[in-house]
N, C-alpha and C positions, 0 to 999 in steps of 0.2 A: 305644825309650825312651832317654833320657840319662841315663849314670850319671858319677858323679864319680871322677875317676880323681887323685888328688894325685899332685904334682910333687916327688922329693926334692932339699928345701934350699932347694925357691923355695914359699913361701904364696899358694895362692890366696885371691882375696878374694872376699866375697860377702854378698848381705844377706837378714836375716829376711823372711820370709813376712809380707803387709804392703798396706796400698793402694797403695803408691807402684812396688809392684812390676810390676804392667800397664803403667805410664807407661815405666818404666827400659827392660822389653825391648821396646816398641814403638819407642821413640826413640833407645836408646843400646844395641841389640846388641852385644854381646860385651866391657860395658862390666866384667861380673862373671861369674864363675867359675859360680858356685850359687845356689842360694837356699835360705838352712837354715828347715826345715820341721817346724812345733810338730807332734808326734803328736796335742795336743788339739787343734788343728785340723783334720785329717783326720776324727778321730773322729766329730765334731760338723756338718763339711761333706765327708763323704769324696772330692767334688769336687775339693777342694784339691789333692790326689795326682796332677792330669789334668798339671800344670804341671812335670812330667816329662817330658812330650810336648816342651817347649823348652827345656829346660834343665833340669840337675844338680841334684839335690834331697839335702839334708843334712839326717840326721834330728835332733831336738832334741827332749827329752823335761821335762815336772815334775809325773810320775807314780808314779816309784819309788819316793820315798817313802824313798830310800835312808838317810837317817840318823833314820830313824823309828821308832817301835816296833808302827805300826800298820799291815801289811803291807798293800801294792797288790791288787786282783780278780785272782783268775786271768784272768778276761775280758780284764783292760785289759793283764796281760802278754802273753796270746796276741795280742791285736792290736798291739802296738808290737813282740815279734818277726816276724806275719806282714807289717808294715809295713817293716821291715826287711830283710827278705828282699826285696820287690820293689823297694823302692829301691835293693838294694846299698849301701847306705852305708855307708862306709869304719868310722865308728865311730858310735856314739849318746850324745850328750853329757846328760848328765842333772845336778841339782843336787844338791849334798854338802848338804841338807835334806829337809825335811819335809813334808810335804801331809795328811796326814790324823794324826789324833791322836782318842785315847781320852775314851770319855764319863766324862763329871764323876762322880767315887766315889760320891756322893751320888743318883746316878740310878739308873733301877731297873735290874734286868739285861734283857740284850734292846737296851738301846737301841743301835743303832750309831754308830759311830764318824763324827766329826765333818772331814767334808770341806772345807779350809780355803779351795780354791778357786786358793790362791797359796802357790807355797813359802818356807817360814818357818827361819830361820836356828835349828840344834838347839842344846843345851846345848854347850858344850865342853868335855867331859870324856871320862874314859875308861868311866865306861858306855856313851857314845854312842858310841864307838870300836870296843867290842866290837860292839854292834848294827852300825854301817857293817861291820863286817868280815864277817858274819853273810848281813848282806841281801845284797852282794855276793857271798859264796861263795854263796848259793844263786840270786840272778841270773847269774851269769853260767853257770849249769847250763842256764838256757833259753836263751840267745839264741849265735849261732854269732857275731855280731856284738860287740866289745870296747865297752865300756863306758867313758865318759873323766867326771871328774866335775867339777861349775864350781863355783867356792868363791862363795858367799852373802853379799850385804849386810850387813850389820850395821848395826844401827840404833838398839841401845842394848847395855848389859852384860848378859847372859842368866843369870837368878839360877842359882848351882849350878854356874856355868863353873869351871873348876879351871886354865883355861890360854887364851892368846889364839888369835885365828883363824888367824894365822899357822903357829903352832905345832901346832893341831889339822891346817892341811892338811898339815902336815910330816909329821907321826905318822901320818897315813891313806895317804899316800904309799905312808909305810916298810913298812906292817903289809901292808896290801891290795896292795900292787905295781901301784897304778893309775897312768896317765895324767889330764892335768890340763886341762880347760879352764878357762885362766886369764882373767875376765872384769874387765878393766881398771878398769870407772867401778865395778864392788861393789867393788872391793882400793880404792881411791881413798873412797869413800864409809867401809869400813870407817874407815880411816887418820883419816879428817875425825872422823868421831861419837867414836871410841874416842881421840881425840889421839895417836895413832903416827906417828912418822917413817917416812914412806913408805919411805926406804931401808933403815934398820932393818930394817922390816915385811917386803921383798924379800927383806933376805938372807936370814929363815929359811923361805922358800918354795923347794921343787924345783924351779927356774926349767928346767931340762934335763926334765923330764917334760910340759912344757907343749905340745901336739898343738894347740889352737885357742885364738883370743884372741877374746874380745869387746868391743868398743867400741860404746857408746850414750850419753846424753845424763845428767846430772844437776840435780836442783833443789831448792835450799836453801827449807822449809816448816817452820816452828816451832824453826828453830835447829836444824835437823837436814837432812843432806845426804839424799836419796830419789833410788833408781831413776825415771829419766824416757826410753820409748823412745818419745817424742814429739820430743824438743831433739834439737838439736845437739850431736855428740861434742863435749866443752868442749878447750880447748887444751891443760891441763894432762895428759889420757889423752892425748894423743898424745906430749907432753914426756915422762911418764912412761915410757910405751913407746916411748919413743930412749932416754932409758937402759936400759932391758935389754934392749935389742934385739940385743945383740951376747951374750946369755946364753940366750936360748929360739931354739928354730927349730920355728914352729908352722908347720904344713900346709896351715893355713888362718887366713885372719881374717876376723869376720862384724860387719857393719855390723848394729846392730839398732835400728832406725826403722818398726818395726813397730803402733808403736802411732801412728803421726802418717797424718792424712786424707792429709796433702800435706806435701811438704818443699821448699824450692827448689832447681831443677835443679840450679843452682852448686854448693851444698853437696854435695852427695850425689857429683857430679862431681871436688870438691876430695878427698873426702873419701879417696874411691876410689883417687886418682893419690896424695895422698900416704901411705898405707898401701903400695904399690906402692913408690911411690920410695925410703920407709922403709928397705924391706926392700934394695931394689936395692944401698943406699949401703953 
């Protein structure tokens, strides 16, 4: 099996679990490092995990539920640490959000909790600080594996926020002593919906705690900027990341085109060299 072995001070690059991914290593071998690999994916095709056998498999998780108040199955953590264990994987990147959340007051008892299917940006405040500090000290009791956590979209003002996004990863940094996967098009997306100055927005982020970067696509739908891992990384993520590029030293960088049937070879090819050259310069 392939395991991923990181390089210090040089990023490997690599892309989500994805259709376009059988095309990549049959025609462009050893064009990418890895291919980071959703735990609900396995889960649901435990297949997925064979793709080990060619290459480097990164694990990526939006199961924890980490800044939740409605904790993950035992089930589904025994399976993303026994998942982890056979991939070796350097770290598990999971979202500083939510997945499942509590039945409506009004409902009867008994009902279970409501599985939202996609992780949802939490309140920002310091109740939800204390929970992230929480779920973490008691995740990371299971897993032998470190935990890195990617900061969330934003897509409007979350009633009850007491402080902005920025400043919530700042504080979860500080309190929880985590590492950071920093995902470029949500920091960029946030900045757009909320009108933040992107640089501003940067300085109050632990830009030195950042272990992996994600790059994907965005698309402007009702006056609001949206997650799109179908696009094309836009120009402005990669402008972006050339200014702080001389301020993080991630381990890895992952293309996520995971949701597109097809993407054109060029693209995926430019995309790959200049992330590489990025970093080279």
């Amino acid at each position: 099996m392939e395991y991923l072995e990181p390089v210090s001070g040089w990023p490997l690059v690599g892309l989500s679990a994805g259709p376009i991914i059988a095309e990549v290593l049959e025609f462009h071998r050893g064009l990418i490092d890895y291919v980071e690999m959703p735990f609900e994916q396995v889960r649901h095709h435990p297949a997925s995990a064979d793709l080990q056998e060619e290459i480097p498999l990164l694990l990526h998780c939006s199961s924890m539920s980490v800044a939740g108040f409605v904790p993950p199955s035992e089930e589904a953590l025994d399976q993303i640490a026994d998942l982890a264990d056979r991939m070796r994987t350097p770290w598990i990147g999971e979202h500083l959000a939510f997945i499942s959340a509590e039945a409506l007051a009004d409902e009867a008892s008994g009902v279970p909790p409501t599985e939202l299917t996609y992780t949802v940006c939490p309140q920002l405040s310091e109740e939800t600080l204390d929970r992230v500090e929480g779920n973490l000290e008691r995740l990371r009791k299971r897993f032998t594996t470190p935990i890195i956590l990617e900061n969330s979209p934003q897509y409007f003002a979350v009633p009850g926020s007491t402080m902005t996004m920025p400043e919530f990863i700042g504080e979860t940094v500080r309190r929880c002593d985590v590492d950071l996967l920093l995902d470029i098009t949500h920091f960029l997306i946030m900045t757009s919906n909320m009108g933040y100055d992107p640089a501003e927005a940067a300085a109050a982020l632990p830009l030195d705690r950042v272990v992996e970067v994600h790059l994907s696509g965005m698309s402007l739908q009702s006056g609001r900027w949206w997650d799109d891992h179908s696009a094309p990384v836009p120009d402005a993520a990669f402008d972006f990341l050339t200014t702080i590029a001389g301020r993080i030293s991630p381990s890895a960088v992952t293309f996520e085109y995971n949701w597109a049937q097809s993407i054109p070879e060029s693209i995926v090819l430019k995309h790959v060299a200049r992330a590489r050259e990025l970093f080279a310069a």
